[in-house]
DRENROKOL-692638 format. One record per residue: residue in three letters; x, y, z of N, C-alpha, C in turn. Coordinates in steps of 0.02 Angstrom, whole numbers. Layout:
N
    r     n.X     n.Y     n.Z    ca.X    ca.Y    ca.Z     c.X     c.Y     c.Z
  ALA       X       Y       Z       X       Y       Z       X       Y       Z
...
END
This chain:
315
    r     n.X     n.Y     n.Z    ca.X    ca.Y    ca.Z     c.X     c.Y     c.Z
  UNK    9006    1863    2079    9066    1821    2080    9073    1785    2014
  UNK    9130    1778    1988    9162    1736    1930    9165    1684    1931
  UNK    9134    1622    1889    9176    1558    1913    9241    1568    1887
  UNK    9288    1498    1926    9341    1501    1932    9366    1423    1943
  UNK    9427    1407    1917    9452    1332    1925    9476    1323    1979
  UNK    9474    1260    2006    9523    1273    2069    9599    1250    2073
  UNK    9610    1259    1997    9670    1288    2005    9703    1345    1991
  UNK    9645    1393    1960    9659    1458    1970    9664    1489    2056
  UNK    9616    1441    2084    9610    1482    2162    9680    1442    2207
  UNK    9705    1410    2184    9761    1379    2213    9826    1423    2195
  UNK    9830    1445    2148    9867    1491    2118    9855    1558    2145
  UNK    9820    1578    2149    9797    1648    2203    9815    1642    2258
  UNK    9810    1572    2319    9814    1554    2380    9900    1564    2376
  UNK    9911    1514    2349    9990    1507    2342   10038    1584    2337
  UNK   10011    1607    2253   10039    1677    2286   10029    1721    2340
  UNK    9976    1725    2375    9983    1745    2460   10012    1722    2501
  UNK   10017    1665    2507   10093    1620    2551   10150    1634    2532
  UNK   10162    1644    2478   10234    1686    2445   10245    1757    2459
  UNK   10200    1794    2458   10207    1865    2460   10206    1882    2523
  UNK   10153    1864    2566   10137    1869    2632   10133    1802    2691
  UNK   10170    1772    2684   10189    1720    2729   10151    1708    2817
  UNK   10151    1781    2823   10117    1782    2891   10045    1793    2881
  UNK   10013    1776    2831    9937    1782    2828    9923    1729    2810
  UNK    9858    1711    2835    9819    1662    2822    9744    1664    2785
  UNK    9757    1654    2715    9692    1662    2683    9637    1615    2707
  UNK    9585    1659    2720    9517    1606    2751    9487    1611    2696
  UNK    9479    1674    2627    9419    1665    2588    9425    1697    2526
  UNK    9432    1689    2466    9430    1715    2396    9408    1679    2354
  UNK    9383    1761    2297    9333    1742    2270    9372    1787    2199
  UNK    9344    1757    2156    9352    1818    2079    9305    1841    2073
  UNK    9312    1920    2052    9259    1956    2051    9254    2001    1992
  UNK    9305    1990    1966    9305    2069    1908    9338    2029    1855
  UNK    9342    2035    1802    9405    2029    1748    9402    2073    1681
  UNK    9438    2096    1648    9446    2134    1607    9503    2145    1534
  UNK    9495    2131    1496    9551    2147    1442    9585    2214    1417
  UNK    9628    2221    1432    9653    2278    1419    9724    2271    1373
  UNK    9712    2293    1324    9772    2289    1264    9795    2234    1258
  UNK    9752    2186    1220    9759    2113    1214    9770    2083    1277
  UNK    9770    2110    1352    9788    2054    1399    9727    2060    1462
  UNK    9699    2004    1477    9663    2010    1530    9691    2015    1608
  UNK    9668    2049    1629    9690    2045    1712    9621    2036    1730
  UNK    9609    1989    1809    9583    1964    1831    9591    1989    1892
  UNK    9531    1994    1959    9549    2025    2007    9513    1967    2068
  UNK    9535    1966    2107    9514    1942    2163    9510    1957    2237
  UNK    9465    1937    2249    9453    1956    2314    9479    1914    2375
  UNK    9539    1948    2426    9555    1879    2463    9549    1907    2544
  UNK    9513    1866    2563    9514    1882    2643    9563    1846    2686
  UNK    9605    1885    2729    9647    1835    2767    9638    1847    2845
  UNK    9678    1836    2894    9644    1818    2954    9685    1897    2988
  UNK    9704    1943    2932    9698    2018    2975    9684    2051    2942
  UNK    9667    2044    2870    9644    2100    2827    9623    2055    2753
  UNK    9603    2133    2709    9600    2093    2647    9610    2143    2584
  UNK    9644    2103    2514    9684    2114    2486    9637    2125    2415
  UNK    9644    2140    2353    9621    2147    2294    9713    2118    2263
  UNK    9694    2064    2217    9744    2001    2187    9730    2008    2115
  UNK    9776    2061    2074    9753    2075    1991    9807    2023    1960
  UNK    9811    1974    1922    9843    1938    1885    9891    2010    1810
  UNK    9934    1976    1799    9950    1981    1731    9979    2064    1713
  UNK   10051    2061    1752   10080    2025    1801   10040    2029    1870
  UNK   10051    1963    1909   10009    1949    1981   10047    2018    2029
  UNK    9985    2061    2053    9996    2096    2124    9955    2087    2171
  UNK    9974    2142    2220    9917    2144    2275    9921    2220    2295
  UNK    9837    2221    2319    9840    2297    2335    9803    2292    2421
  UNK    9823    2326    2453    9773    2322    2508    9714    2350    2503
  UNK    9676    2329    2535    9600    2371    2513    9591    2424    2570
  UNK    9641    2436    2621    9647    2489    2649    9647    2568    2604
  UNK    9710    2531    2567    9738    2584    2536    9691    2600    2489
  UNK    9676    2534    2427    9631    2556    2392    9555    2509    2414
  UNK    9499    2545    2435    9450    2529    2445    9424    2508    2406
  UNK    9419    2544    2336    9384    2542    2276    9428    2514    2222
  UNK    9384    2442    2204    9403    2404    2161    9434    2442    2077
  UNK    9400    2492    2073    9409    2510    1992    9484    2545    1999
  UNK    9492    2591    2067    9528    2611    2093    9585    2574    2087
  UNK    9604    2509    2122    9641    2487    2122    9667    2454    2042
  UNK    9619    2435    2004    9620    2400    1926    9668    2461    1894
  UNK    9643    2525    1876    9649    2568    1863    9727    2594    1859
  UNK    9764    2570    1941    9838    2580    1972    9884    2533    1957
  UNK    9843    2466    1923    9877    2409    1913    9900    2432    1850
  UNK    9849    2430    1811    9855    2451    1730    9891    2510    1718
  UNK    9908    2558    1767    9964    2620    1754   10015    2575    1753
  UNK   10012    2548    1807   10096    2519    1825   10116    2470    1788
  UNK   10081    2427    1731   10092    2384    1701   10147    2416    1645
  UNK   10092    2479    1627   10094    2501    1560   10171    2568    1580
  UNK   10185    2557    1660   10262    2626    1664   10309    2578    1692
  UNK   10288    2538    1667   10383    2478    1695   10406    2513    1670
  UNK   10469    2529    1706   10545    2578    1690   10589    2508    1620
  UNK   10606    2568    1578   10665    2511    1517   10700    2494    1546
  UNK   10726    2494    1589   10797    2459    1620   10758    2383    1653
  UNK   10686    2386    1669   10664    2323    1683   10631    2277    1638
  UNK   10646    2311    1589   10603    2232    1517   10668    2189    1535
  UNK   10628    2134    1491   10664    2068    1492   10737    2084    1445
  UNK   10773    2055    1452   10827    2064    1405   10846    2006    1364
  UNK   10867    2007    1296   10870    1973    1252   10850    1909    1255
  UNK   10908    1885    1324   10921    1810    1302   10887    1769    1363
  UNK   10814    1822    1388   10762    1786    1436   10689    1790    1382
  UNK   10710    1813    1323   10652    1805    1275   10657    1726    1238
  UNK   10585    1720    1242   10572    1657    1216   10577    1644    1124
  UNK   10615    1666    1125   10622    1674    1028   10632    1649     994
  UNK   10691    1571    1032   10731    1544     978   10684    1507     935
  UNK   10723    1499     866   10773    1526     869   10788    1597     784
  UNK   10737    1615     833   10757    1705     794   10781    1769     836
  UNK   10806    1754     855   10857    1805     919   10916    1835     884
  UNK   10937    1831     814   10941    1858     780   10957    1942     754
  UNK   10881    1910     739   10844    1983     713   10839    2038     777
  UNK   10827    2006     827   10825    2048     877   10882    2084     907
  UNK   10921    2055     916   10988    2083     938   11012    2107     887
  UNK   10985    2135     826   10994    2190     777   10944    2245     793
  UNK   10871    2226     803   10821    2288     840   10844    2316     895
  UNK   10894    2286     938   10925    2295     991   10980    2357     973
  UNK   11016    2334     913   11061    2397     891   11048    2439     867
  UNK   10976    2445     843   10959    2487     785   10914    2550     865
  UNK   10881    2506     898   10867    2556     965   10928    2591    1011
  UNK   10966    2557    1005   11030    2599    1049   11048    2667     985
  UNK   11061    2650     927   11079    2692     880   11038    2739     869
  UNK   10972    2738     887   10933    2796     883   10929    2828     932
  UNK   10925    2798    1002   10942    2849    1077   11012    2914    1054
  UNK   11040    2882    1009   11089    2931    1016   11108    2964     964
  UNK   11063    2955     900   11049    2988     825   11038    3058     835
  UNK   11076    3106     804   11048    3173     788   11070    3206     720
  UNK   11106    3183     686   11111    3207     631   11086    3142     556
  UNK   11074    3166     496   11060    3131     448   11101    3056     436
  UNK   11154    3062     455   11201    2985     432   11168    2952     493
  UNK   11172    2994     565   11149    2942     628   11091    2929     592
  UNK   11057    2952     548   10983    2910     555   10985    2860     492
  UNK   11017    2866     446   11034    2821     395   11042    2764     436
  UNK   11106    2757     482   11107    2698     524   11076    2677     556
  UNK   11026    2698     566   10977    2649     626   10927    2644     536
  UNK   10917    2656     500   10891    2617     433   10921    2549     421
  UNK   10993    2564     423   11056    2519     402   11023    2459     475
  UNK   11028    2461     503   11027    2409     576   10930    2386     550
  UNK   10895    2430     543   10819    2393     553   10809    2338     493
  UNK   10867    2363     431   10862    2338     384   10884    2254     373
  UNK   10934    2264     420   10990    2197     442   10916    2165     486
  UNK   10909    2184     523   10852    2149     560   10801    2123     545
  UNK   10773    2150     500   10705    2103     429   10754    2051     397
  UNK   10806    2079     359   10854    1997     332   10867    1952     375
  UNK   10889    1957     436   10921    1903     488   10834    1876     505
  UNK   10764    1896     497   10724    1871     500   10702    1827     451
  UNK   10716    1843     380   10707    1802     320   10762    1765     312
  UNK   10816    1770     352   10864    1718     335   10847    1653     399
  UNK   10839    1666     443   10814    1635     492   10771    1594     476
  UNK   10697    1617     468   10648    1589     418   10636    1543     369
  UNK   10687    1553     327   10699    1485     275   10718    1452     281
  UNK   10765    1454     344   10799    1385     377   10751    1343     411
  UNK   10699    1359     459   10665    1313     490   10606    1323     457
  UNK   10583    1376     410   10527    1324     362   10544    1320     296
  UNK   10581    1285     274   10624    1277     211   10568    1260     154
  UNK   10601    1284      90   10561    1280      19   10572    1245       9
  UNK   10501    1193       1   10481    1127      10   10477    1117     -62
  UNK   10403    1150    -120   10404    1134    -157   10437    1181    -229
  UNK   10444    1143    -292   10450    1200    -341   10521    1200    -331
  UNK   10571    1168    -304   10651    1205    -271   10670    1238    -363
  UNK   10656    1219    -418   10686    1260    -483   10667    1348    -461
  UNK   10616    1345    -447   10605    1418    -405   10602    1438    -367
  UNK   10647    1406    -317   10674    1441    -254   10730    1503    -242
  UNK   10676    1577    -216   10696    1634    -222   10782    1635    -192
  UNK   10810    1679    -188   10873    1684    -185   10854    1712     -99
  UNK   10913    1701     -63   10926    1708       8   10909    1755      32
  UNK   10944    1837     -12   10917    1895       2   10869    1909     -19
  UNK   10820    1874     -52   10741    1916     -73   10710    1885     -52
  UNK   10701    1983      10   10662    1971      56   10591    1956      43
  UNK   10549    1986     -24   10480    2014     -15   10489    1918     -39
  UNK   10507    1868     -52   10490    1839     -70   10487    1767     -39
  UNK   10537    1801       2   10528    1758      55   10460    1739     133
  UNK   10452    1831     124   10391    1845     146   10337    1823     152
  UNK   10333    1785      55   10252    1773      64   10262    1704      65
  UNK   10338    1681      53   10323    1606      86   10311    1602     155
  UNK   10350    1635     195   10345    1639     286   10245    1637     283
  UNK   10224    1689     258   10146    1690     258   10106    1650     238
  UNK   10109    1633     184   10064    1565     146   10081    1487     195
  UNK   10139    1485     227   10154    1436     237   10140    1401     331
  UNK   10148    1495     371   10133    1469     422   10046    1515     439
  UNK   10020    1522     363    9951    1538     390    9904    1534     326
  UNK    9916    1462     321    9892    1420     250    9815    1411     282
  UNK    9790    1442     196    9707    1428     201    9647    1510     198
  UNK    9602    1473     170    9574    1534     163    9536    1558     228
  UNK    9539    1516     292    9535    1575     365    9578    1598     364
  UNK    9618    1597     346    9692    1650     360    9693    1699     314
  UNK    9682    1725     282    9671    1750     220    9705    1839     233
  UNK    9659    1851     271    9673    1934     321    9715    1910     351
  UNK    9736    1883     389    9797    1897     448    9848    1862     393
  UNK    9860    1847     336    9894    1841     261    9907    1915     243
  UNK    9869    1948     244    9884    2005     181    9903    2052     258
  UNK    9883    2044     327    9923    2116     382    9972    2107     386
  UNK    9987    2021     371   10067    2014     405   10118    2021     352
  UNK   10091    1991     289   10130    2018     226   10151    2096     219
  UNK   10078    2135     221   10073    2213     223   10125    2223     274
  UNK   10111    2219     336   10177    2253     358   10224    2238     386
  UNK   10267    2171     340   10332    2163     330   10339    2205     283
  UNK   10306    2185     193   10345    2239     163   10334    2308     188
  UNK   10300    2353     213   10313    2419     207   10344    2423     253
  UNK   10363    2390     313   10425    2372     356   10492    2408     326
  UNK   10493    2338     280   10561    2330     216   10576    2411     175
  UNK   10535    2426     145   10508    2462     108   10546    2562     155
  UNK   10509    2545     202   10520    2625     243   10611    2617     250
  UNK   10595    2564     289   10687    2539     302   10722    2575     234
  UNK   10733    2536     194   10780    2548     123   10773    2638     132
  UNK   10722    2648     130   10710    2711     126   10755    2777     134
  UNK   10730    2756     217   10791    2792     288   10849    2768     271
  UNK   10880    2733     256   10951    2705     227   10980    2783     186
  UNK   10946    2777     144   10966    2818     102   10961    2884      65
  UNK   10901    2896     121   10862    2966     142   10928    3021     152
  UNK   10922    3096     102   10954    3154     133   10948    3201     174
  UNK   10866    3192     169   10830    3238     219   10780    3224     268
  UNK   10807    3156     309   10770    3139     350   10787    3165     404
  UNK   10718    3136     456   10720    3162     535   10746    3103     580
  UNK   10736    3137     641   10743    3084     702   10667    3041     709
  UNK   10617    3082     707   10544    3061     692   10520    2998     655
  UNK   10588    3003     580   10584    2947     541   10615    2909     553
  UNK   10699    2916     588   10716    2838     613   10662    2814     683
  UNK   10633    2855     716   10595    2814     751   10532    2791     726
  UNK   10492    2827     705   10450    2767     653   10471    2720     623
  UNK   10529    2726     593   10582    2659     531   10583    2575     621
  UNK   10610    2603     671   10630    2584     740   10560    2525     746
  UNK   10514    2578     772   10446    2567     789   10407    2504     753
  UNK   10403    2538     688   10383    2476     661   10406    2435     642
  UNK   10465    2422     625   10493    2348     619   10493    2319     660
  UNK   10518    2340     722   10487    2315     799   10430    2261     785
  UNK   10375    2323     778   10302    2287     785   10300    2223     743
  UNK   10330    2256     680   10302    2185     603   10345    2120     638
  UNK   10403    2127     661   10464    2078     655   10407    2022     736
  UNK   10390    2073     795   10358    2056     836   10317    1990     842
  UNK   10251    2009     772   10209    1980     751   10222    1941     718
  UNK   10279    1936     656   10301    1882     642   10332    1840     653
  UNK   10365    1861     705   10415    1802     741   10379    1756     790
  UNK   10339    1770     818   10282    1744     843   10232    1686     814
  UNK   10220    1694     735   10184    1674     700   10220    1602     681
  UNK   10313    1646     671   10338    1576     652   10346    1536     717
  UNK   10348    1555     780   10372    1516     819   10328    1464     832
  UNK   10247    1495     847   10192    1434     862   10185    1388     797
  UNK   10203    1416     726   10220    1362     684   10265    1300     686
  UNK   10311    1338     684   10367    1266     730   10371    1223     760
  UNK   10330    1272     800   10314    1215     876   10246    1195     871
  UNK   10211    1188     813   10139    1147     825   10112    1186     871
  UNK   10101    1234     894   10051    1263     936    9987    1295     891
  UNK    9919    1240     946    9873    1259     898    9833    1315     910
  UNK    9778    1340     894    9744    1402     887    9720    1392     957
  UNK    9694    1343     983    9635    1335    1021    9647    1271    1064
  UNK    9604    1254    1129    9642    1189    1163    9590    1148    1108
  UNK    9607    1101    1084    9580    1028    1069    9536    1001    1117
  UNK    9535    1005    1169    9486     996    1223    9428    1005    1227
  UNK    9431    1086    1251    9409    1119    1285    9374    1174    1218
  UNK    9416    1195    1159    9423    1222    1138    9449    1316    1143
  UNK    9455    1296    1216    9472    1388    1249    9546    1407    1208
  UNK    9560    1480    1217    9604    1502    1181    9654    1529    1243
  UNK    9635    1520    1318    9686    1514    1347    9742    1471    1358
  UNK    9790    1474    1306    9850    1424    1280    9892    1448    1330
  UNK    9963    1416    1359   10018    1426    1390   10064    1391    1370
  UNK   10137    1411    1355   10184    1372    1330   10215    1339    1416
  UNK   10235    1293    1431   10265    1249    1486   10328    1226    1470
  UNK   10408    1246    1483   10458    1237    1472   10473    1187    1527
  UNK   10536    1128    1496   10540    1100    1540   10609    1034    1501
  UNK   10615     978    1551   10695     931    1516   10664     849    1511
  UNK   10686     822    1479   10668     770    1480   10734     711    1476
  UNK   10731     648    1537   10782     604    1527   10832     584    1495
  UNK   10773     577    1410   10813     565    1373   10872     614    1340
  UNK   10856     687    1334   10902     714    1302   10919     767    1376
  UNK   10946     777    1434   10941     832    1480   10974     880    1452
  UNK   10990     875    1417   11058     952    1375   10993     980    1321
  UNK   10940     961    1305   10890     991    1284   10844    1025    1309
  UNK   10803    1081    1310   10738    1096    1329   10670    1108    1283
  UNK   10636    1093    1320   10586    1067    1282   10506    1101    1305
  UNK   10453    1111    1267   10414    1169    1277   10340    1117    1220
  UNK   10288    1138    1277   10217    1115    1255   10169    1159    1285
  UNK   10109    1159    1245   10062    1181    1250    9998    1187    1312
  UNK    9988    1212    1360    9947    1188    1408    9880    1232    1418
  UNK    9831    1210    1441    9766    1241    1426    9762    1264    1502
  UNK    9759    1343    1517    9736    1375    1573    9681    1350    1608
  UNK    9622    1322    1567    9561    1317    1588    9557    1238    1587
  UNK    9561    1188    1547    9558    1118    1567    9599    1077    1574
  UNK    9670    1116    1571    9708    1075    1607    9748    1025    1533
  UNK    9726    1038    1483    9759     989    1419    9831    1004    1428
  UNK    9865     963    1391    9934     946    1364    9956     925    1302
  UNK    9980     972    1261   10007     949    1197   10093     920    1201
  UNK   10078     877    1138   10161     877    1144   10211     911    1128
  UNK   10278     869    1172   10331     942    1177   10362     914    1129
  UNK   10387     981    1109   10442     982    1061   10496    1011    1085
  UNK   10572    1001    1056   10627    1021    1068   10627    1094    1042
  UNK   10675    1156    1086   10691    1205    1078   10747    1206    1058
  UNK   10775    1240    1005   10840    1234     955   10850    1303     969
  UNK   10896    1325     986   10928    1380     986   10963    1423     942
  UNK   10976    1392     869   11001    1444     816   10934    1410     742
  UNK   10960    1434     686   10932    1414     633   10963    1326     609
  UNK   11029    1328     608   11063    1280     587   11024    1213     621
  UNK   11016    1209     690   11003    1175     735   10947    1132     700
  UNK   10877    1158     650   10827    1115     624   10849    1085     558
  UNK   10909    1082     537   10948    1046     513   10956     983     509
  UNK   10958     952     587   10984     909     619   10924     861     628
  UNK   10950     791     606   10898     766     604   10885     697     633
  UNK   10976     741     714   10962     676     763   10919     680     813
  UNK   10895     749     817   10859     768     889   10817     720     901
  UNK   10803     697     977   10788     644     982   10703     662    1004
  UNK   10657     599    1009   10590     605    1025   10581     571    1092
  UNK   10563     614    1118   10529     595    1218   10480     547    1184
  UNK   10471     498    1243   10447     438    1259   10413     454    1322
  UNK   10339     451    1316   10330     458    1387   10306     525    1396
  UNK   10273     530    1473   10246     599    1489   10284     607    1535
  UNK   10357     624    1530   10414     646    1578   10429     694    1600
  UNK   10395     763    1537   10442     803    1541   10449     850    1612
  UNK   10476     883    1629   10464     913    1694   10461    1011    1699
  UNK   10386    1023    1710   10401    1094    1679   10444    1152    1724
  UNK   10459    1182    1694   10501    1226    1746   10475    1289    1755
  UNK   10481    1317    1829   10440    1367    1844   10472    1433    1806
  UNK   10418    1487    1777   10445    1531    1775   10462    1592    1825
  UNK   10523    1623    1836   10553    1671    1879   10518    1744    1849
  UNK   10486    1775    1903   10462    1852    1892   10474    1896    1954
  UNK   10498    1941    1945   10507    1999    2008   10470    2029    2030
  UNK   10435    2002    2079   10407    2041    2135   10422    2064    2197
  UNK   10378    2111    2229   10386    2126    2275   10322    2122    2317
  UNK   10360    2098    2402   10319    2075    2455   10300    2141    2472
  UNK   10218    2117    2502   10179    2176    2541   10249    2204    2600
  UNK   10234    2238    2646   10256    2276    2686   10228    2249    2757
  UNK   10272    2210    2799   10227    2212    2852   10207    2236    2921
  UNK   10155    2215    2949   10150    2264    2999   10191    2250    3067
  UNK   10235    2311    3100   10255    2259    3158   10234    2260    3208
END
């Protein structure tokens, strides 16, 4: 058996009262956990007062242990099904936590529709043309909420990108620990940039290459948008606490501004709380330099909504 918080096991309980309403958990335990492609799932064991269940986190299911007896068995079915969500069920744009670089995305967004339906050389120029727009609306984005602070006599021009790049890098991963995750994230923005221009203006390209051109900007824009966001928002490496690296962002409103939302840091494992900061929804928005500061530990977090589905029951 695993230890476990008890508010991890409250969270296990709870989702069985949600899923299965007519059961009554008498007994669970964690027993397994595992990382699989940067994400851990966790498994548990839950006994209820007619049967008992195997409970994999991330996203939370349940399996019967009828069905699957065998724990690896069941891990095994989770991790298919994680990894064959149908595309019509990802999140869509404007349930991604991005702002405010949503942007760039709803150009990766065009540049993927344009390649579903690319078959000749110009179709693939254009999905170059779209991945290309999508790295700029990232560097234009970028300089707005981490603006060139020092040096402004040499402050690069709007469209240069590579140069904007290594400010985005130096700036939200200052220091010589950062040093490597400096030169991957630099590395592949520009060859991002770089392939892009490319396919633009390629005579004898493939479909192969707008989806690689697709693919990886995806990935680079992914990782960097990410990088800038926990910059922004003060999110630190590690809890201050505890020091664990199970971080969670907690969305939520506060009194003073309710037409705002607002998002902090919370520790899976001890329970910490960082402070919230306001969520701005475009670039312009960090501009503004009335946004106001919460007073107080008010804020109120709001649950997040995920689609599941209830066991089946017996009649």
């Amino acid at each position: 058996m695993l230890p476990s918080t008890p508010e991890e096991t409250q969270a296990i309980v709870d989702y069985m009262n949600w899923q299965a309403p007519d059961l009554t958990v008498e007994f669970l335990q964690k027993v397994y956990a595992e990382t699989i492609l940067n994400q851990q799932h966790v498994v548990w064991d839950v006994h209820t007062n007619v049967d008992r269940w195997w409970v994999i986190t991330n996203p939370t299911n349940l399996y019967s242990q009828v069905q699957f007896p065998n724990m690896d068995l069941a891990v095994t079915f989770h991790v298919g099904l994680c990894l064959r969500v149908p595309r019509g069920q990802r999140a869509r744009l404007s349930e991604l936590p991005v702002e405010p670089l949503a942007a760039c995305f709803r150009h990766m967004s065009d540049a993927s529709d344009a390649l579903a339906s690319a078959q000749e050389v110009s179709d693939f120029q254009t999905v170059g043309v779209r991945c290309r727009e999508a790295l700029l609306a990232f560097t234009s984005a970028a300089q707005t909420v981490m603006p060139w602070a020092v040096d402004l006599a040499n402050k690069p021009k709007q469209a240069d990108f590579k140069a904007w790049v290594d400010h985005v890098c130096l700036t939200s991963l200052a220091g010589h620990t950062h040093e490597h995750r400096r030169h991957l994230l630099k590395t592949l923005l520009d060859e991002a940039w770089r392939f892009a221009n490319w396919l633009t203006h390629a005579k004898a390209s493939t479909w192969y290459d707008a989806e690689a051109a697709t693919t990886t900007v995806e990935h680079a824009l992914g990782l960097a948008a990410s990088q800038v966001i926990r910059h922004i928002r003060a999110a630190p490496e590690s809890c201050p606490a505890c020091g664990s690296y199970r971080l969670s962002p907690q969305r939520g409103y506060h009194s003073s501004a309710p037409e705002l939302e607002w998002e902090r840091p919370t520790c899976d494992k001890c329970g910490w709380v960082g402070d919230p900061v306001p969520i701005l929804s475009s670039p312009q928005d960090y501009a503004n330099d009335e946004v106001p500061t919460p007073e107080g530990d008010c804020v109120i977090p709001t649950v997040p909504l995920r689609e599941l589905h209830k066991p089946r029951r017996k009649d």
